[in-house]
C-alpha positions in Angstrom: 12.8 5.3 -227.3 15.3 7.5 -229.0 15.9 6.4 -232.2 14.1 3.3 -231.0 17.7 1.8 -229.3 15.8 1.0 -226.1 11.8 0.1 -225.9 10.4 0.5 -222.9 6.7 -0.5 -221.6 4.9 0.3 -218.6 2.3 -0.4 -216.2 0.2 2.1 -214.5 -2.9 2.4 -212.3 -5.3 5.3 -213.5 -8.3 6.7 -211.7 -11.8 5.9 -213.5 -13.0 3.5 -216.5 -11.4 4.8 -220.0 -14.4 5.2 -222.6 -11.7 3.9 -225.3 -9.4 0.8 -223.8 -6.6 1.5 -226.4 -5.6 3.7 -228.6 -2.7 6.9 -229.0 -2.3 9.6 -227.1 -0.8 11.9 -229.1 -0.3 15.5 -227.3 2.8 17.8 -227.4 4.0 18.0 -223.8 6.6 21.4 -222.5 7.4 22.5 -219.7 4.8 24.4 -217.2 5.3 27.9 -216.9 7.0 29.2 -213.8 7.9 25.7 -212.7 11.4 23.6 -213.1 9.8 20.1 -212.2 6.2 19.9 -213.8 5.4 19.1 -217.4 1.8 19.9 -219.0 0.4 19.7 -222.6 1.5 22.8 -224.5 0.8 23.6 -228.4 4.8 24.7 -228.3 5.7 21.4 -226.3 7.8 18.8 -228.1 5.8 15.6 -230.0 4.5 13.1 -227.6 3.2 9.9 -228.3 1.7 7.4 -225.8 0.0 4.2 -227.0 -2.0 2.5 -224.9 -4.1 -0.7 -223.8 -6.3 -0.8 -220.7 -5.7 -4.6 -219.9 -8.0 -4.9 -216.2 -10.4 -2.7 -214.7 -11.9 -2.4 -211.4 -13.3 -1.2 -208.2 -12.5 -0.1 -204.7 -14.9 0.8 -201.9 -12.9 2.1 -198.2 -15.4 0.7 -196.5 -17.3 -2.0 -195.9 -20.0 0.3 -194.6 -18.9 3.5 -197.3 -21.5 5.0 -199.1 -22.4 3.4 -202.2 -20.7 6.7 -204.2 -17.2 6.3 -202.4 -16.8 3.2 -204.8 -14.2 4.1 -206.9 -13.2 2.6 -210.3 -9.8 2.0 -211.3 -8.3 1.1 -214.7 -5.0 -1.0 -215.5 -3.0 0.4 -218.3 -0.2 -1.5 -220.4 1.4 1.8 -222.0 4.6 1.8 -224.8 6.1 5.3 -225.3 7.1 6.4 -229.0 8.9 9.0 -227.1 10.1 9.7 -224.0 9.5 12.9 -222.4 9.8 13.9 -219.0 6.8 13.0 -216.9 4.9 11.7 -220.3 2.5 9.0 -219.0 1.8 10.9 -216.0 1.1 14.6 -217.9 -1.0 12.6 -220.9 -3.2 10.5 -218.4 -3.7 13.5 -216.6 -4.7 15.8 -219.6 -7.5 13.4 -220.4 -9.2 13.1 -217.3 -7.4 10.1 -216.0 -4.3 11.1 -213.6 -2.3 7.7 -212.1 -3.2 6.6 -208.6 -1.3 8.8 -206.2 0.5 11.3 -208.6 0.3 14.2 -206.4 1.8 16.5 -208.7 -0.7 15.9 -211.8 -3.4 14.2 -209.6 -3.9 13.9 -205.9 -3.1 11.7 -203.3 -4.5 8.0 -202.3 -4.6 5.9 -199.2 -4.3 3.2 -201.3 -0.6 3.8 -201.9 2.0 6.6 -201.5 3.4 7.3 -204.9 3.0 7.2 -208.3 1.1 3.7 -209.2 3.4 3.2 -212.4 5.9 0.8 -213.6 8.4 0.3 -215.9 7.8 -3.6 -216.1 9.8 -4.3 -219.6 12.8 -2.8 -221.8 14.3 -4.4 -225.0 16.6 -3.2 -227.2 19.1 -5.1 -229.9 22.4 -6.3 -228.3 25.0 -4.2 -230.1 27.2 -7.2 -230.9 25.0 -10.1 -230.6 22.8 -8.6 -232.8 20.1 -10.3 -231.2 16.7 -8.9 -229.2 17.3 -8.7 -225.3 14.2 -8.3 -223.6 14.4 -8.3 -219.6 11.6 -8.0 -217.3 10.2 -7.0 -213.6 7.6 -8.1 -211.7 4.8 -6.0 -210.7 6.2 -3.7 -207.3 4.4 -5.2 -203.9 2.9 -1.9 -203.4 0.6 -1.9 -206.8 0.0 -5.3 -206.6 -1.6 -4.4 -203.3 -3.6 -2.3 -204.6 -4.9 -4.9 -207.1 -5.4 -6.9 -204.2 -7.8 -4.9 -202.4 -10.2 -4.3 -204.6 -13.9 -4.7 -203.9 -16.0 -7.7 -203.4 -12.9 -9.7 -202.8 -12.9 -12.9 -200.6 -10.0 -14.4 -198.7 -9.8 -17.3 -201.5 -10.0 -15.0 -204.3 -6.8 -12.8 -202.6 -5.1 -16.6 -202.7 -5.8 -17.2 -206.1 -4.8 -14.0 -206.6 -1.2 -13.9 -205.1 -0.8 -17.5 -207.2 -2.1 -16.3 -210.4 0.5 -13.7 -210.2 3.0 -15.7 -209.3 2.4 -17.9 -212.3 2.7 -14.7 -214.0 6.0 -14.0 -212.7 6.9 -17.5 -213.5 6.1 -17.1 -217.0 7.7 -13.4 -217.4 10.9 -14.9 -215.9 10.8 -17.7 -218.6 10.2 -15.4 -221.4 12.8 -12.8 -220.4 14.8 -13.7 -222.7 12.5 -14.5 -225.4 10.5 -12.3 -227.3 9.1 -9.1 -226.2 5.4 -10.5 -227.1 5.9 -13.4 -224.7 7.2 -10.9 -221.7 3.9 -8.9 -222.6 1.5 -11.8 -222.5 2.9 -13.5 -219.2 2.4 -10.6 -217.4 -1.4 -9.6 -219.3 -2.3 -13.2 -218.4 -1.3 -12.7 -215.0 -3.6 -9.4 -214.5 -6.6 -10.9 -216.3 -6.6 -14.0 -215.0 -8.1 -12.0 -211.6 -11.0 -9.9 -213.2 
């Protein structure tokens, strides 16, 4: 990120469906008055640039007998910083209406898992001798992917084929870790699609 020596991309799990499924978010992001932790969108912030692609979307219902408006939609997000401020992905989701599953400090809490849903799932940078791209890889945590695994209208064979689709996808991020960033990316797309 700084002076692009290390590029790191993400995964995170936003509340709601994004009108626009990619794009740049591209918001200035300071520090929040009277507070040492907490980050927010400020015209005096340093430049912050998100890019994004929303790569699966989806729904969740607590209930099997919930009303039908405590459905709740969820959206997948592949996100590559051009910058790397504290808190970025978490304050520039949040600004637009779309805080990260369980970020109580720019969203609210969930029963569906007890942190942040976000994940640094790639870095690459060029090896300072070799020369050569590194790219290195990590599988989705158990905790997100149960929350992908619990979403609605989901039968016991579809959590299988679930759990091996992703496993495939592991298999092919492992194989590509030390190939090209694009192929790290796809394994790991492929493995998130492959369950809409």
């Amino acid at each position: 990120m700084r002076e692009n020596i290390f590029q790191k991309e993400y995964l995170c799990i936003v509340e709601r469906i994004l009108d626009k499924k990619s794009g740049i978010i591209d918001l200035p992001i300071g520090r929040k008055p009277g507070s040492i932790i907490e980050r927010c969108v400020n015209s005096d912030g340093q430049p912050s640039r998100t890019i994004y692609e929303v790569i699966k979307e989806f729904q969740y219902q607590s209930s099997k007998f919930a009303f039908p408006n405590s459905i709740q939609d969820y959206s997948v997000i592949q996100c590559t910083l051009e910058t790397g401020r504290t808190h970025q992905i978490r304050v520039h989701f949040s600004y637009i209406g779309h805080p990260l599953l369980g970020d109580t400090l720019y969203g609210k809490p969930s029963t569906l898992i007890s942190r942040q849903a976000l994940h640094s799932y790639q870095i690459s940078f060029i090896h300072p001798i070799t020369k050569k791209e590194q790219c290195f890889t990590c599988p989705l945590p158990n905790d997100m992917n149960d929350v992908l695994s619990k979403k609605k209208s989901k039968s016991v064979s579809r959590v299988l084929s679930f759990k091996i689709v992703i496993y495939l996808g592991y298999i092919l991020l492992y194989t590509s870790s030390h190939a090209s960033r694009e192929g790290a990316r796809a394994g790991l797309i492929f493995s998130l699609r492959c369950c809409s």
